[in-house]
N, C-alpha and C positions, 0 to 999 in steps of 0.2 A: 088796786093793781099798781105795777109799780111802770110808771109811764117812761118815755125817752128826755132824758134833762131836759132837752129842747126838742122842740116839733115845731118850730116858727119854718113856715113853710116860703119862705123869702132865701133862706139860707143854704147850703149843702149840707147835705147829710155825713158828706162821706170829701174828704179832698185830699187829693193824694199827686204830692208834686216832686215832681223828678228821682220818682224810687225808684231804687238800686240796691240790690241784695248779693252779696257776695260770700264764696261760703273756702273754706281755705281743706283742700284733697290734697293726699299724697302725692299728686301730679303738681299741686302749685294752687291756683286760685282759679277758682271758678265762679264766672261771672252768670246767677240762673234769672236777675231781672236787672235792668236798662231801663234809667230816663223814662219812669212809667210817669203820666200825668192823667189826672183822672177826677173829675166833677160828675157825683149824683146827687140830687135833688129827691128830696121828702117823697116817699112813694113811688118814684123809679121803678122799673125791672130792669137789670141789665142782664146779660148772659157775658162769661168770659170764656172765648173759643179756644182751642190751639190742640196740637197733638201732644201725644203723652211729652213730656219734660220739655216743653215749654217755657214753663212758669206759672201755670196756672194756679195747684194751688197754692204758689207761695206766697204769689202777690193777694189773693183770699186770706190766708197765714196772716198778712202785713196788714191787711185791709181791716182784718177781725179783733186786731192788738194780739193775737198768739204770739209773734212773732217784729223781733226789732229790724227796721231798714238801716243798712249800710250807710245807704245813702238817704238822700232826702226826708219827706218827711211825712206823717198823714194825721188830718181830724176829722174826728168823729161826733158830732153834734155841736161844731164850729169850737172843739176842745183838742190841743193840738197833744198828739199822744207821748210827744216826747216830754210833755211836763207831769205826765203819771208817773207814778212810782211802779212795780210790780201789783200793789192791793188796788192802786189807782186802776190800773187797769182791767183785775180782777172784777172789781166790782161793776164800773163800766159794762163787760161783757155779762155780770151776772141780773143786773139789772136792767139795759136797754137793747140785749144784742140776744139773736135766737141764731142755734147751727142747729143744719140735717145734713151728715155725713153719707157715704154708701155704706156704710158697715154700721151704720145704726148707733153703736155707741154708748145699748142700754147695759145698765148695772143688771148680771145677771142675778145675784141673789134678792132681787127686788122685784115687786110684781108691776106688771104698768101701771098699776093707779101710782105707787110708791115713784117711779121711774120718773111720770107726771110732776106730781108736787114735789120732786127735788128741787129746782130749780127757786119753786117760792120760798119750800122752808129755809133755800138757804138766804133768803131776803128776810126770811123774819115774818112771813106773812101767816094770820090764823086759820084765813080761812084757803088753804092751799087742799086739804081734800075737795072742797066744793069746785072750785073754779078746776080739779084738775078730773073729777069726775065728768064736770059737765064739756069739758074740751074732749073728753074720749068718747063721750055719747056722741057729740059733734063728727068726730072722725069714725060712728058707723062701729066703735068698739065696747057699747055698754056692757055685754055679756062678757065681755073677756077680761075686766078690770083687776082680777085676782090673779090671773095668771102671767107663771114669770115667762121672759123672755125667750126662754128654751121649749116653750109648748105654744108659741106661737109661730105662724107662717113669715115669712120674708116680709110679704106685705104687710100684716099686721103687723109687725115691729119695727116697718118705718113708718106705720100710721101711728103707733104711740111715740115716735121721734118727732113728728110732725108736732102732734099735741103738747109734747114738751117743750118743745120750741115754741110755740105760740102763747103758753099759758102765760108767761110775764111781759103776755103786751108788749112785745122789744119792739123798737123803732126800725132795728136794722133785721133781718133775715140773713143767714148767709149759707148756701145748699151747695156742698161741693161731691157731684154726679149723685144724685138721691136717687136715681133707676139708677143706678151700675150694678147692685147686685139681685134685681129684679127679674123679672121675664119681663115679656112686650106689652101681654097684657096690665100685670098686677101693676107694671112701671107709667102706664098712659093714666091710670085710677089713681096714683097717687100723685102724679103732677097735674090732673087735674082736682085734686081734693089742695094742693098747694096754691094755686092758684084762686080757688074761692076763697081759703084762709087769708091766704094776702090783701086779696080785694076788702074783705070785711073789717080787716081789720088794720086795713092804709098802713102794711107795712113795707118799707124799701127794701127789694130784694135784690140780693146780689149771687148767681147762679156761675157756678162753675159745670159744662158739660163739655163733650164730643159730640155731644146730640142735636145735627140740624134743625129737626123739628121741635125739639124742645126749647131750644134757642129763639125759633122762631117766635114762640110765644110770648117773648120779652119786648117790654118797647127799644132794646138798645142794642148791641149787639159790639164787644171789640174782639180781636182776635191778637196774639200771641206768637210770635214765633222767634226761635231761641231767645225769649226774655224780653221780645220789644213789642211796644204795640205795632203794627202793621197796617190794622183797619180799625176806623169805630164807625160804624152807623146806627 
């Protein structure tokens, strides 16, 4: 399996100091994150609050390398992101970082087992059927491994997002509103199926919601408002 460069648990996983993101509108320059400063440690939960356009998920965008800061600066496994190149980064994400989006994100002409082992084959790994079979058992989806994305429920296609994110061991997790496009119920089953993954498999999660109670579930907690942090506890 392909592990995190580093996992020395003495370190930050995640540091991100005086980011600033600016983005240039017809109206002129628009300022959507401010002087963000931010320490996570190896197996963290944080939750990142705020109302819609915030800054939520930019600063996740920033945090996950999708995305360059204006300002400041951020590393990710004590590797500072401004000395990647584009593949540099690339790879980083494809090898130590897992996302769960709200909209899921799967390849429609692909079945979820295929959906699964994307992520290995594209490391290069042989045995990506196995490990991506046995992560979809894990998530409760054995019977439905042949089936593409368009004959399965809400739930079950962010439980195959779930499994796909987890299957390369990433170091960092990063889940921006994974119930948004759920119900109450299917959305409590799978943040708590996120949360035993996590646990099992000590990885740093970093949670973009609106959601108190889901939030609550994090040991950390900052919030957002037009672009600046406000609170962290």
């Amino acid at each position: 399996m392909h592990s995190s460069p580093d996992k020395q648990s003495n370190a930050p996983i995640i540091e991100a100091i005086n980011l600033g993101k600016k983005v240039s509108t017809s109206e002129g320059t628009l300022e959507i994150l401010s002087s963000v400063d931010l320490i996570i440690n190896p197996a963290d939960t944080l939750a990142i609050m705020g109302t819609s356009g915030s800054g939520k998920s930019t600063l996740l965008s920033l945090l996950a390398a999708l995305d360059e800061p204006t300002t400041g600066s951020v590393s990710l496994f004590g590797q500072p992101l401004a000395q990647l190149d584009e593949d540099g980064r690339a790879e980083l994400r494809n090898q130590s970082i897992g996302f769960v989006f709200q909209s899921f994100q799967l390849l429609p002409g692909l079945t979820a087992l295929e959906n699964v082992m994307l992520p290995l084959e594209l490391c290069g790994d042989k045995n990506a059927a196995d490990a991506a079979q046995a992560l979809l058992e894990r998530v409760g989806l054995s019977n439905r491994t042949h089936h593409t994305p368009r004959q399965l429920s809400g739930g079950e296609q962010q439980r195959v997002a779930l499994a796909r994110a987890f299957v390369t061991e990433p170091g960092i997790l990063f889940a921006d509103e994974p119930t948004g496009n759920l119900d109450s119920k299917t959305g409590e089953q799978i943040v708590e199926l996120l949360f035993e993954l996590n646990r099992e498999k000590q990885t740093t999660l970093v949670l973009v919601t609106h959601d108190e109670p889901l939030a609550a579930l994090c040991q950390r907690t900052i919030r957002l408002e037009a672009g600046t942090v406000v609170c962290q506890s």
